[in-house]
Every structure is written in C-alpha cells, then in structure tokens.
PDB file of N, H, CA, C and O in Angstrom:
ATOM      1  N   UNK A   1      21.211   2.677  19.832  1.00  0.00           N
ATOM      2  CA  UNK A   1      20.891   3.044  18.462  1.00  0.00           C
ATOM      3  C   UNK A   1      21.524   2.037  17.515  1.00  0.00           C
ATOM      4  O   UNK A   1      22.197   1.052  17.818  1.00  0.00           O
ATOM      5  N   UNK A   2      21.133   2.531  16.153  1.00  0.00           N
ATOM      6  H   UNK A   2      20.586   3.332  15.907  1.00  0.00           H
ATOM      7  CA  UNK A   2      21.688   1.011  15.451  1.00  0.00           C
ATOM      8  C   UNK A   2      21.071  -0.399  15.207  1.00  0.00           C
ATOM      9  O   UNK A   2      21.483  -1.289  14.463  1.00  0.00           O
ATOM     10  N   UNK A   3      20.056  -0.379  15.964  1.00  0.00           N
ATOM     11  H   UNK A   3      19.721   0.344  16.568  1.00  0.00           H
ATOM     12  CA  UNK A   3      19.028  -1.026  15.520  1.00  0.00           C
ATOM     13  C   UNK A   3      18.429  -1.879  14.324  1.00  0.00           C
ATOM     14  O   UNK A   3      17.487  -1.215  13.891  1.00  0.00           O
ATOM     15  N   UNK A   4      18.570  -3.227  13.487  1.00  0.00           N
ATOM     16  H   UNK A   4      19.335  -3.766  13.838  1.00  0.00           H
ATOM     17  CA  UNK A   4      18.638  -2.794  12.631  1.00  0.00           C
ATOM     18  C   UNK A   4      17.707  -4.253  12.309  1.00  0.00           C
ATOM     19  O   UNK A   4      18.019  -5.265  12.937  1.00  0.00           O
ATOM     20  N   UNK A   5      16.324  -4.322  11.103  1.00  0.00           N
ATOM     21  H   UNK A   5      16.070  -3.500  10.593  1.00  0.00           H
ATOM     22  CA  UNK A   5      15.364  -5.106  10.913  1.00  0.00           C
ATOM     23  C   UNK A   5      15.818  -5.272   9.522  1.00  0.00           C
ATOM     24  O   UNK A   5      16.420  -4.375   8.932  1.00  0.00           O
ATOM     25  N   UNK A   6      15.546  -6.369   9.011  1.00  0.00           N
ATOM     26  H   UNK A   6      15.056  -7.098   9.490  1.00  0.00           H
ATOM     27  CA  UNK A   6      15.281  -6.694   7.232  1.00  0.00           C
ATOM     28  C   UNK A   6      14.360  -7.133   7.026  1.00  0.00           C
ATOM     29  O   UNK A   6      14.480  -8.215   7.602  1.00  0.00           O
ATOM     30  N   UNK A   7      13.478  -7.125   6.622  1.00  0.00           N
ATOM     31  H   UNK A   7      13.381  -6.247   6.154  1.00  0.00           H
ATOM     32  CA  UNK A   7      12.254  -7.597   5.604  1.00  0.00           C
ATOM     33  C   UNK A   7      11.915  -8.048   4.131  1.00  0.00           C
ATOM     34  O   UNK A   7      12.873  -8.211   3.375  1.00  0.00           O
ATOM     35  N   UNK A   8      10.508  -8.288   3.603  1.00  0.00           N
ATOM     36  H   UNK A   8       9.729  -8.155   4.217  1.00  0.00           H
ATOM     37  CA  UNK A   8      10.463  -8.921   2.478  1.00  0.00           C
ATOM     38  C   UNK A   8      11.182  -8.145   1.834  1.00  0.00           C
ATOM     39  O   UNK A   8      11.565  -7.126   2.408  1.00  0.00           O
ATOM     40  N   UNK A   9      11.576  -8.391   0.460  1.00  0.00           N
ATOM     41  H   UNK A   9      11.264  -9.219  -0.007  1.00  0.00           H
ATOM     42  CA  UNK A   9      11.537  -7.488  -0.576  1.00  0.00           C
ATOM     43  C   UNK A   9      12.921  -6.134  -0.237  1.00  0.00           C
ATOM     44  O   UNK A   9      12.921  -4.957  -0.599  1.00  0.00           O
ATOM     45  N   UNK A  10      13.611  -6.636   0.292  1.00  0.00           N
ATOM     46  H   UNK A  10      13.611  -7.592   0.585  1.00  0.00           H
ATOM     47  CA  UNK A  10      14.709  -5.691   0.533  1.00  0.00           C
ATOM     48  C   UNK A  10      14.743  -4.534   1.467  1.00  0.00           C
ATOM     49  O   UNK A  10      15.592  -3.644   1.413  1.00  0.00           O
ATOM     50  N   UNK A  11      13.357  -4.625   2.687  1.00  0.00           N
ATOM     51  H   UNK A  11      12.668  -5.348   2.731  1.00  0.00           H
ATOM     52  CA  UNK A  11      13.425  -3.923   3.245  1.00  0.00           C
ATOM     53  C   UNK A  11      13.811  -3.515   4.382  1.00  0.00           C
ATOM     54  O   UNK A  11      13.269  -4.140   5.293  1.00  0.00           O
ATOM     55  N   UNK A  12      14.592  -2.647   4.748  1.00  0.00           N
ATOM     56  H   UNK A  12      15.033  -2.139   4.008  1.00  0.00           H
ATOM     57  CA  UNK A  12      15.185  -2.147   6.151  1.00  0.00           C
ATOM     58  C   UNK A  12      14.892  -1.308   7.133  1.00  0.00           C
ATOM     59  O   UNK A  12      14.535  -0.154   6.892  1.00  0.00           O
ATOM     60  N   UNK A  13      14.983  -1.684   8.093  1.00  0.00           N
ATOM     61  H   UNK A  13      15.273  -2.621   8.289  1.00  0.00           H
ATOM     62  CA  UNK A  13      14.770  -0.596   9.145  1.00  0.00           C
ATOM     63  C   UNK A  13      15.701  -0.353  10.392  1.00  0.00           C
ATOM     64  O   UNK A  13      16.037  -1.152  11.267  1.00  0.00           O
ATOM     65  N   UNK A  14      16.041   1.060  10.216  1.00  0.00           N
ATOM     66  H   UNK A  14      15.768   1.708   9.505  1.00  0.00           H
ATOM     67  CA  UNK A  14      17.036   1.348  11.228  1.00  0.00           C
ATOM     68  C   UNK A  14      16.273   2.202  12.309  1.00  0.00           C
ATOM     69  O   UNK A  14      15.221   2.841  12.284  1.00  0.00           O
ATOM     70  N   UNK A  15      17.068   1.995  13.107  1.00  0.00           N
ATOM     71  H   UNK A  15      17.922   1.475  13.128  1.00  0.00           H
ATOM     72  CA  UNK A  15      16.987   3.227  14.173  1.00  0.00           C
ATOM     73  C   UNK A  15      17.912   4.032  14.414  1.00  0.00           C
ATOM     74  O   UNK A  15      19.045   3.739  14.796  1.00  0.00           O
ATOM     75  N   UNK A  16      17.465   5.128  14.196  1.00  0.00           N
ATOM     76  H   UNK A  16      16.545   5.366  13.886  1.00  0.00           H
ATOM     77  CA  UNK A  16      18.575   6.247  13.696  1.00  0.00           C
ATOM     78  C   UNK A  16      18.614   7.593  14.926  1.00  0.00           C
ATOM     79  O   UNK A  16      17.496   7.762  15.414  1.00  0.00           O
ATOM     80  N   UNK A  17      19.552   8.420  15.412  1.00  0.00           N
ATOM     81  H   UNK A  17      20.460   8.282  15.016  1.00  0.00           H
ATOM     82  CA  UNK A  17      19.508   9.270  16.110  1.00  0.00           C
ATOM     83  C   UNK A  17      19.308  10.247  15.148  1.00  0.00           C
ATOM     84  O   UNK A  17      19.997  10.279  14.128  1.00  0.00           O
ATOM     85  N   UNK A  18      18.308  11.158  15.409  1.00  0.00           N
ATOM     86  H   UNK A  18      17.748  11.132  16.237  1.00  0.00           H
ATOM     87  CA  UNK A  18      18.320  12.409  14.428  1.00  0.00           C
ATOM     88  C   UNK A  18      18.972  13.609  15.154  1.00  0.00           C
ATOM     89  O   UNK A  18      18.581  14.362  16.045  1.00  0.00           O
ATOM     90  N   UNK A  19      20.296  13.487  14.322  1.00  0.00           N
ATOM     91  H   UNK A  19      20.613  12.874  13.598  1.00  0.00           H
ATOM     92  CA  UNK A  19      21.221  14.418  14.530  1.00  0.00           C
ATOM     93  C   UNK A  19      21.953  14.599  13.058  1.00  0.00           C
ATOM     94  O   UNK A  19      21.992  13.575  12.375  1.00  0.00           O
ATOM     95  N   UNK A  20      22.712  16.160  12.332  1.00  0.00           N
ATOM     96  H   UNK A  20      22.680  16.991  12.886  1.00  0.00           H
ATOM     97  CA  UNK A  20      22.858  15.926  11.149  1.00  0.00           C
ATOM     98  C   UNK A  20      21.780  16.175  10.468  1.00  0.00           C
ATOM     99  O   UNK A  20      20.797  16.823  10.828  1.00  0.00           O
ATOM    100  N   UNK A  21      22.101  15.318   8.841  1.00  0.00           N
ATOM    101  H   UNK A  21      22.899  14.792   8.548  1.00  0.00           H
ATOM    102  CA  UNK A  21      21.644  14.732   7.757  1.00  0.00           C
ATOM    103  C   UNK A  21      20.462  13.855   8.182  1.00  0.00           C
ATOM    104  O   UNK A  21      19.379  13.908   7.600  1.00  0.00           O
ATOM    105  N   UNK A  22      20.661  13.210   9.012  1.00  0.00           N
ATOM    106  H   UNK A  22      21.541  13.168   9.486  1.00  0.00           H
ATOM    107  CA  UNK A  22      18.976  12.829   9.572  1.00  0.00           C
ATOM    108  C   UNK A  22      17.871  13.305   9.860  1.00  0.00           C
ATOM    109  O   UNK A  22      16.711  12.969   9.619  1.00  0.00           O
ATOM    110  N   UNK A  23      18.747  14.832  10.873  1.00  0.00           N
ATOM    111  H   UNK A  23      19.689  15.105  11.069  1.00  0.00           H
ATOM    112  CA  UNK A  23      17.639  15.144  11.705  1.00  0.00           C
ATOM    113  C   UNK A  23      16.871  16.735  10.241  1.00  0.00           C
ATOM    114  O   UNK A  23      15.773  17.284  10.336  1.00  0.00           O
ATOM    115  N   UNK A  24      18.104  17.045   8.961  1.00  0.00           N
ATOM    116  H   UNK A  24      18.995  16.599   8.884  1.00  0.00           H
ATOM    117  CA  UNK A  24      17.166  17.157   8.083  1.00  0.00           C
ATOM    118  C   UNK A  24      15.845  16.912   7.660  1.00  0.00           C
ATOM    119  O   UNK A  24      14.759  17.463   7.842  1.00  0.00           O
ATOM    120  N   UNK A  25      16.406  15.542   6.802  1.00  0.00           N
ATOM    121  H   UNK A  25      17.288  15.095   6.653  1.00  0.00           H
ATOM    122  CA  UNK A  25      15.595  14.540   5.929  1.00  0.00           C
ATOM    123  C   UNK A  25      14.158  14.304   7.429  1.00  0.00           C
ATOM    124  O   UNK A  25      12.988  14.525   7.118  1.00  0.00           O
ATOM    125  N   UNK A  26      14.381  14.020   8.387  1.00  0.00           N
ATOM    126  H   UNK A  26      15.332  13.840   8.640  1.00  0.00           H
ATOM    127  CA  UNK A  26      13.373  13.777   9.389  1.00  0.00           C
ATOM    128  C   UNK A  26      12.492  14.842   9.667  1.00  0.00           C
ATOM    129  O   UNK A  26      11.281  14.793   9.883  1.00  0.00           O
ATOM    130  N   UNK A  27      13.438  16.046   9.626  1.00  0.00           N
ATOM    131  H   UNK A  27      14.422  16.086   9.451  1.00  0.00           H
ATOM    132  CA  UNK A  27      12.360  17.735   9.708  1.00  0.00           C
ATOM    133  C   UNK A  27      11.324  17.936   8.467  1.00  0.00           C
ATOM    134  O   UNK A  27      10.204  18.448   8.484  1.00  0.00           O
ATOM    135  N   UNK A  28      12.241  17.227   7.114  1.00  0.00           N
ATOM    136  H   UNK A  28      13.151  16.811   7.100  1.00  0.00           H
ATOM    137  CA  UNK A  28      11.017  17.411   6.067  1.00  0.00           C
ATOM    138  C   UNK A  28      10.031  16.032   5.999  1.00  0.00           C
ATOM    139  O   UNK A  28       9.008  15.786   5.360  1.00  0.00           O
ATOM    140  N   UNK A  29      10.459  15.617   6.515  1.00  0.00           N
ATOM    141  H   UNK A  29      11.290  15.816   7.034  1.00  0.00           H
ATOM    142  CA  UNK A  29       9.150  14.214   6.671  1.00  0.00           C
ATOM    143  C   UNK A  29       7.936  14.453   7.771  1.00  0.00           C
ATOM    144  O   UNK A  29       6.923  13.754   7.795  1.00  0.00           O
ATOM    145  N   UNK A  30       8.236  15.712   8.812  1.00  0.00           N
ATOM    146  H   UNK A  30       9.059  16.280   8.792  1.00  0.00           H
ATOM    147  CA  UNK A  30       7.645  15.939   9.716  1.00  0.00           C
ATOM    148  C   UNK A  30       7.554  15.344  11.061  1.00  0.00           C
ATOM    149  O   UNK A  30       6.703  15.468  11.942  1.00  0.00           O
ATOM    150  N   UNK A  31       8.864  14.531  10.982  1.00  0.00           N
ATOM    151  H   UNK A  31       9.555  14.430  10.267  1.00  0.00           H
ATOM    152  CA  UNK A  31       9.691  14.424  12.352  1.00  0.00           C
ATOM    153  C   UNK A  31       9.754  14.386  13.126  1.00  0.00           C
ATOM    154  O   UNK A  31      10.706  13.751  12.674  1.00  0.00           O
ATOM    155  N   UNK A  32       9.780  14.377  14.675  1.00  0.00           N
ATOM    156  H   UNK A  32       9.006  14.893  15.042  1.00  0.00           H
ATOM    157  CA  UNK A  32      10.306  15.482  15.380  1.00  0.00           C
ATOM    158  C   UNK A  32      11.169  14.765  16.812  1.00  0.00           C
ATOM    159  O   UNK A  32      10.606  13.753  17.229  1.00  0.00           O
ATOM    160  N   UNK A  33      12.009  15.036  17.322  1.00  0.00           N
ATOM    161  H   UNK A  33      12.466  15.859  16.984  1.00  0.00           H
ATOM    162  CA  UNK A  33      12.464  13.985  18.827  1.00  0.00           C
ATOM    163  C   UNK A  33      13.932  13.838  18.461  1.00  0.00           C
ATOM    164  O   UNK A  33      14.626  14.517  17.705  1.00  0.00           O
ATOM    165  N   UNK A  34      14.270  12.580  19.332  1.00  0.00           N
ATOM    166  H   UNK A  34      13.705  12.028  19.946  1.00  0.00           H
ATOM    167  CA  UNK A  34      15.705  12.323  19.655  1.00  0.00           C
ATOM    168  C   UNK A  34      16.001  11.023  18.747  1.00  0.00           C
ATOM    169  O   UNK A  34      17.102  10.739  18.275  1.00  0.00           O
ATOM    170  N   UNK A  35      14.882  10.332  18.602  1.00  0.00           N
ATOM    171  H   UNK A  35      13.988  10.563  18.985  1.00  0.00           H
ATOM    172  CA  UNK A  35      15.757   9.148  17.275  1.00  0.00           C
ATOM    173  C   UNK A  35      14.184   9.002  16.568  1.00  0.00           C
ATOM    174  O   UNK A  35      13.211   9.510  17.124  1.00  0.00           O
ATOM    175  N   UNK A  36      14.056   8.175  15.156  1.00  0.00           N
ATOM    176  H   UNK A  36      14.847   7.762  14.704  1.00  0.00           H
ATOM    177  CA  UNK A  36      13.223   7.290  14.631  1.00  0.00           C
ATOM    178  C   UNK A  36      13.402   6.418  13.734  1.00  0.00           C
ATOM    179  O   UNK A  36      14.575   6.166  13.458  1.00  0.00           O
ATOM    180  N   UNK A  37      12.368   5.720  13.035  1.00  0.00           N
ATOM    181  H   UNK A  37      11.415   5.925  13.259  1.00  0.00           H
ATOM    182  CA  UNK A  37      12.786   4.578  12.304  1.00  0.00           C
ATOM    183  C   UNK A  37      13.308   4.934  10.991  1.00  0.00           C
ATOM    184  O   UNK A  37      12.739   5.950  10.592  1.00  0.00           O
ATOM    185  N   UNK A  38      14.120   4.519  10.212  1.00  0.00           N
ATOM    186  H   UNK A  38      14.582   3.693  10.535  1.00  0.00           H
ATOM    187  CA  UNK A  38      14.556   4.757   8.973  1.00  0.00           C
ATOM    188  C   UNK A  38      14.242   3.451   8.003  1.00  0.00           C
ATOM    189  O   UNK A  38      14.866   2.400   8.150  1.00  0.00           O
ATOM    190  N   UNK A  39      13.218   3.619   7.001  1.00  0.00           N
ATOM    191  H   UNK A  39      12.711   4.473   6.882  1.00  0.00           H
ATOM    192  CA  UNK A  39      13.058   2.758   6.549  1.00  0.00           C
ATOM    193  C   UNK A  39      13.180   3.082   4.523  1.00  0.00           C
ATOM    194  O   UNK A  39      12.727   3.784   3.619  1.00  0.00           O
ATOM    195  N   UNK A  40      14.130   1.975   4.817  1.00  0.00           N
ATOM    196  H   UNK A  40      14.498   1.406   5.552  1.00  0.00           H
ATOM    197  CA  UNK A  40      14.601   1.906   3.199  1.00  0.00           C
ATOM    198  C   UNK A  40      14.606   0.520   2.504  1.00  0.00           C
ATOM    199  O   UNK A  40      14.564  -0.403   3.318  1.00  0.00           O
ATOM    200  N   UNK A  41      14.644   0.161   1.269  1.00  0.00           N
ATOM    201  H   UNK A  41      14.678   0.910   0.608  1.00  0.00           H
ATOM    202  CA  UNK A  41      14.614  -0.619   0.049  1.00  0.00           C
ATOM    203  C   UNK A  41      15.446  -0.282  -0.937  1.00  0.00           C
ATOM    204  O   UNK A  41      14.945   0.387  -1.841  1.00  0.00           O
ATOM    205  N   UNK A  42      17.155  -0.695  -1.060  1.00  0.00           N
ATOM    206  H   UNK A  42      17.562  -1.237  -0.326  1.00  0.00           H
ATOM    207  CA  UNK A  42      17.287  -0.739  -2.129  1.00  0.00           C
ATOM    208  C   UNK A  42      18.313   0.589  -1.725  1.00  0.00           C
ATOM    209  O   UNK A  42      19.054   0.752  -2.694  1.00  0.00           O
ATOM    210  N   UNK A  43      18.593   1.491  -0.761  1.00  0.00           N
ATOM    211  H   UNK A  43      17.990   1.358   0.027  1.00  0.00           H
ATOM    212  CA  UNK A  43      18.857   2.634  -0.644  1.00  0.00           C
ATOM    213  C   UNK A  43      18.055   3.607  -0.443  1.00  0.00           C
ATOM    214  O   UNK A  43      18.190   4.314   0.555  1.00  0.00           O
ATOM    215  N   UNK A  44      17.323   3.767  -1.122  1.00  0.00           N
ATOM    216  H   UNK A  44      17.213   3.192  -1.933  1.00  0.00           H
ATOM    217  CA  UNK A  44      16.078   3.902  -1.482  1.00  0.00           C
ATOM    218  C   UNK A  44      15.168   4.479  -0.071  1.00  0.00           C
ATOM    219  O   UNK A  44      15.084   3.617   0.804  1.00  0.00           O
ATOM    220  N   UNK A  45      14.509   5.763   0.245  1.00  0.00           N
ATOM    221  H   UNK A  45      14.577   6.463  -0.466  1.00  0.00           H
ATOM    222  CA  UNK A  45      13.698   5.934   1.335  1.00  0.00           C
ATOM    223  C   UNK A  45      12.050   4.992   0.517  1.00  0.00           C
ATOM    224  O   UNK A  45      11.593   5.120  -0.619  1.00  0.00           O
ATOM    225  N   UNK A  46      11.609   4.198   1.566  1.00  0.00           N
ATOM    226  H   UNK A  46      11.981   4.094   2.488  1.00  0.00           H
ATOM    227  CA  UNK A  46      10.375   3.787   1.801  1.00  0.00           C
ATOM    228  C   UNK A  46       9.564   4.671   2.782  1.00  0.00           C
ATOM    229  O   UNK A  46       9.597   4.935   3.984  1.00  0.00           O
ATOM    230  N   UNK A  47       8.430   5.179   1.128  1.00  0.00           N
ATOM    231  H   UNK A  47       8.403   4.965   0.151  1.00  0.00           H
ATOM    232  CA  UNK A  47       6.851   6.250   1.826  1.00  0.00           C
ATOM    233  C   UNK A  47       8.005   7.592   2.058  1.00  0.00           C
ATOM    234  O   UNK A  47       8.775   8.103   1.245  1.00  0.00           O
ATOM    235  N   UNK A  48       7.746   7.919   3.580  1.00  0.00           N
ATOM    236  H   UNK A  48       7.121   7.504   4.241  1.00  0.00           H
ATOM    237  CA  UNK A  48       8.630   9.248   4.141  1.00  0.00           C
ATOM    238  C   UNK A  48       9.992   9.040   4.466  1.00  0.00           C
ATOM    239  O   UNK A  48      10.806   9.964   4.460  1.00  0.00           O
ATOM    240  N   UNK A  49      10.341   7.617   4.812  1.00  0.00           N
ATOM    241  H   UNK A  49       9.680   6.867   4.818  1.00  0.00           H
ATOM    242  CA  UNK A  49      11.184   7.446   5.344  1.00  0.00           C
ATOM    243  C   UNK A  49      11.433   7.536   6.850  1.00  0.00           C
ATOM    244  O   UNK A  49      11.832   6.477   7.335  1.00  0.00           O
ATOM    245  N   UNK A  50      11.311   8.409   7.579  1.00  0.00           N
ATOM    246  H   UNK A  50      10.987   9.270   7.186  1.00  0.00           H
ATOM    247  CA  UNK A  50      11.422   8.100   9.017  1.00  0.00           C
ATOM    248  C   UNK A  50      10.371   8.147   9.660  1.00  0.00           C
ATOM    249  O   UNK A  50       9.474   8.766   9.088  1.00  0.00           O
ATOM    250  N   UNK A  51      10.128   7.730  10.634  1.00  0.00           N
ATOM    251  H   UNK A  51      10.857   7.227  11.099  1.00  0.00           H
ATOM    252  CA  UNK A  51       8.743   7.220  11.291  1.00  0.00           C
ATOM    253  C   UNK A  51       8.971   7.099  12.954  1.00  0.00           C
ATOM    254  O   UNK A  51       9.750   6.324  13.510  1.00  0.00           O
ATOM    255  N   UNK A  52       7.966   8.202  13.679  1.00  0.00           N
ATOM    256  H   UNK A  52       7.333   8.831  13.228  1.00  0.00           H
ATOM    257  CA  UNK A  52       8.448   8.542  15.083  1.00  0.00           C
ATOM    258  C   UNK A  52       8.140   7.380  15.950  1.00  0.00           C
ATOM    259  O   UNK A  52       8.499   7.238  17.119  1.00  0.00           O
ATOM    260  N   UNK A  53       7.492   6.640  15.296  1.00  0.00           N
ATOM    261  H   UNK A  53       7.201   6.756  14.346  1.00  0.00           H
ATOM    262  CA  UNK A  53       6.801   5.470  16.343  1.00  0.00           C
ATOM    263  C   UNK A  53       6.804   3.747  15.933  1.00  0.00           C
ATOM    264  O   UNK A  53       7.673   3.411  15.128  1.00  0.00           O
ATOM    265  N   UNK A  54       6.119   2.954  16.317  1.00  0.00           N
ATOM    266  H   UNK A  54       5.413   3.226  16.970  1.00  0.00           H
ATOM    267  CA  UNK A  54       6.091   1.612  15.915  1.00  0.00           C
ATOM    268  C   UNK A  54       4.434   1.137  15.140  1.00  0.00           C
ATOM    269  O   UNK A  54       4.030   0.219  14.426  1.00  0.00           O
ATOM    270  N   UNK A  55       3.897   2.269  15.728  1.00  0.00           N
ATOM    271  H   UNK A  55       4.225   3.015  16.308  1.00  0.00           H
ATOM    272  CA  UNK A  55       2.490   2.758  15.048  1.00  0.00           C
ATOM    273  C   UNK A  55       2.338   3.501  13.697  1.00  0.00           C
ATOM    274  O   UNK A  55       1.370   3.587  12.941  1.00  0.00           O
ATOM    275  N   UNK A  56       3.086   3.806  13.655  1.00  0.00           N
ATOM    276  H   UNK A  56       3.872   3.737  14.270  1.00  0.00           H
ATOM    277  CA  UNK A  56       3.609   4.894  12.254  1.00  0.00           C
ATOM    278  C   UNK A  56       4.017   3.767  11.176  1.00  0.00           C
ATOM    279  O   UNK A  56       3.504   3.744  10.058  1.00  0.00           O
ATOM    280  N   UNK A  57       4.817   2.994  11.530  1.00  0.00           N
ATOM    281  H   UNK A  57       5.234   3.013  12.438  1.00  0.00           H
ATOM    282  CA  UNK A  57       6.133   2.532  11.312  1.00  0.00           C
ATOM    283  C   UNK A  57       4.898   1.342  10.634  1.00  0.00           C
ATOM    284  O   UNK A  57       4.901   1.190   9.413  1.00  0.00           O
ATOM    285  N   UNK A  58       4.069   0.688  11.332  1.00  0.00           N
ATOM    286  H   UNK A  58       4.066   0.811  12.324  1.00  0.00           H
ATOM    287  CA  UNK A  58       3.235  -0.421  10.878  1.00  0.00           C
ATOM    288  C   UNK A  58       2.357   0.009   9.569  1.00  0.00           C
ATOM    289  O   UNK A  58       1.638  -0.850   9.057  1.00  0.00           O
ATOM    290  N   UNK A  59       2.395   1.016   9.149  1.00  0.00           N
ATOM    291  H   UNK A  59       2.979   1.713   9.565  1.00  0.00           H
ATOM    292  CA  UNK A  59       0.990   1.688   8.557  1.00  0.00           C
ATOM    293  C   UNK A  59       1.948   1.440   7.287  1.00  0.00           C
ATOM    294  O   UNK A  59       1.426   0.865   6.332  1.00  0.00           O
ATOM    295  N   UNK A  60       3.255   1.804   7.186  1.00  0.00           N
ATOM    296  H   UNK A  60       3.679   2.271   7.961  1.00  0.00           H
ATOM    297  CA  UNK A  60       3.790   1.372   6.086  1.00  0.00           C
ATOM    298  C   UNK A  60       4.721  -0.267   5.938  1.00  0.00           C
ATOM    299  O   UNK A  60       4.504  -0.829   4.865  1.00  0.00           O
ATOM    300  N   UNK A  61       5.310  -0.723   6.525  1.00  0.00           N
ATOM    301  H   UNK A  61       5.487  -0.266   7.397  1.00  0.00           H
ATOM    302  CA  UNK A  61       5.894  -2.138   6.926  1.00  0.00           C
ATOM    303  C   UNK A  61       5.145  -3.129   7.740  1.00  0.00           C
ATOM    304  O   UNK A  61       4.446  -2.880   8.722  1.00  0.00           O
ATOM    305  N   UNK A  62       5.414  -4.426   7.136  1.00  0.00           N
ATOM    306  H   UNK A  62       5.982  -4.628   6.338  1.00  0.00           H
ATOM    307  CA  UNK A  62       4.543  -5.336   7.662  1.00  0.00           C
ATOM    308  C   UNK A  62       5.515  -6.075   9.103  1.00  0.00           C
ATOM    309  O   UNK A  62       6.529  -6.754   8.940  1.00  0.00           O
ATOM    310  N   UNK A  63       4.931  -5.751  10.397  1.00  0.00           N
ATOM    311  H   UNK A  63       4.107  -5.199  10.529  1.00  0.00           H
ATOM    312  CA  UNK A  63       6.130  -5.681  11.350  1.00  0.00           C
ATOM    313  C   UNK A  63       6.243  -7.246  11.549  1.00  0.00           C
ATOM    314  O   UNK A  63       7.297  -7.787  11.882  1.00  0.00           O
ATOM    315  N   UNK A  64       5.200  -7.845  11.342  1.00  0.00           N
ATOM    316  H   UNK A  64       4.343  -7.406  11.071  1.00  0.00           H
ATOM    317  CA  UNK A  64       5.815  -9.848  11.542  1.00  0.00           C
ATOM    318  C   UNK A  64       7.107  -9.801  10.561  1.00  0.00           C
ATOM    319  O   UNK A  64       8.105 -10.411  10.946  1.00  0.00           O
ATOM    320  N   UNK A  65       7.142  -9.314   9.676  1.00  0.00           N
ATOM    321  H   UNK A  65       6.332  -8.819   9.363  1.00  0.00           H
ATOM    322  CA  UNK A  65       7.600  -9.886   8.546  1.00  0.00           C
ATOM    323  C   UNK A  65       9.382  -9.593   8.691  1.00  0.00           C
ATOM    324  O   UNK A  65      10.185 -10.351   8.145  1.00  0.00           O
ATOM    325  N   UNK A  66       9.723  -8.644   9.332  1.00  0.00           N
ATOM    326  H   UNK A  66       9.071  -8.028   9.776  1.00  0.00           H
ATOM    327  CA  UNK A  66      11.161  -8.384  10.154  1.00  0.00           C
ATOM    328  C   UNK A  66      11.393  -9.358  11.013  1.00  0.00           C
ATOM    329  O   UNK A  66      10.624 -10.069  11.660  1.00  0.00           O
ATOM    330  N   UNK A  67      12.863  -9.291  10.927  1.00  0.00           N
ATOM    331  H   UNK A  67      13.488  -8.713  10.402  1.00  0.00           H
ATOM    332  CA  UNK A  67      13.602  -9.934  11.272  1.00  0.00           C
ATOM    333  C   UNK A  67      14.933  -9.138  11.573  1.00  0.00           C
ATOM    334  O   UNK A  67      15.176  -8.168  10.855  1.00  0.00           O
ATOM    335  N   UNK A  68      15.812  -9.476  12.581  1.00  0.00           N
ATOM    336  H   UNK A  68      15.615 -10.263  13.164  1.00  0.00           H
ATOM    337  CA  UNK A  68      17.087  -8.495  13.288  1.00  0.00           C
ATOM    338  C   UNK A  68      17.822  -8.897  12.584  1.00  0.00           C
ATOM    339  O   UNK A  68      18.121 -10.091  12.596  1.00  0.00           O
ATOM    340  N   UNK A  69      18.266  -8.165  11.877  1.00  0.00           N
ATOM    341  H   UNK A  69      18.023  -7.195  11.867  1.00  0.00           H
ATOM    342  CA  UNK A  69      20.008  -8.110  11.328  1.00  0.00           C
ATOM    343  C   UNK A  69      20.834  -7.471  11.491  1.00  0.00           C
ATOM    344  O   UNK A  69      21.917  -7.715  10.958  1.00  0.00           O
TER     345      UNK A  69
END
C-alpha cells in the first residue's frame, strides 16, 4: 500500500487501504473491498475520489500522464 502517482495539474493518486476514515469517505462514494485509488488535487478529492479499479480510475485521470512519486 502506499502507492503513490503525480500527474498534470497537481494530481495524485494513492493507494489506500480502506480501513477508518477511508473506508467511510469510500462507503459514500460507493466503494467497496480491501484497498482503492485515492485521487486528489490540491487536497482536494478529484470526481468521487476513490476508485475500485484502474478502469474506474481512467474514466477520470489521464493514466499516461502519471508518474511514481
């Protein structure tokens, strides 16, 4: 876990265990499992914010455009 992408424009993506305060914010995004992507700008949740897949995850972030940090 820990995972962690930057993109254009300030954007991030983690991989997060949803446990906690995650596995909240992830229940009202419609969620559901043992980790997903957390994607933010700024602090800031980007769209829903967590995203169960890499398919999900593309529909809002442009995935060339990451890079590992």
């Amino acid at each position: 876990m820990g995972e962690e992408w930057q993109g254009p424009g300030g954007v991030r993506v983690t991989v997060v265990r949803l446990t906690g305060a995650h596995r909240v914010w992830a229940d009202l995004a419609g969620v559901r499992g043992e980790c997903a992507y957390l994607v933010t700008r700024g602090g800031m949740l980007v769209g829903r914010g967590y995203y169960p897949s890499v398919e999900a995850l593309a529909e809002v972030v442009d995935l060339a455009g990451l890079r590992a940090g």
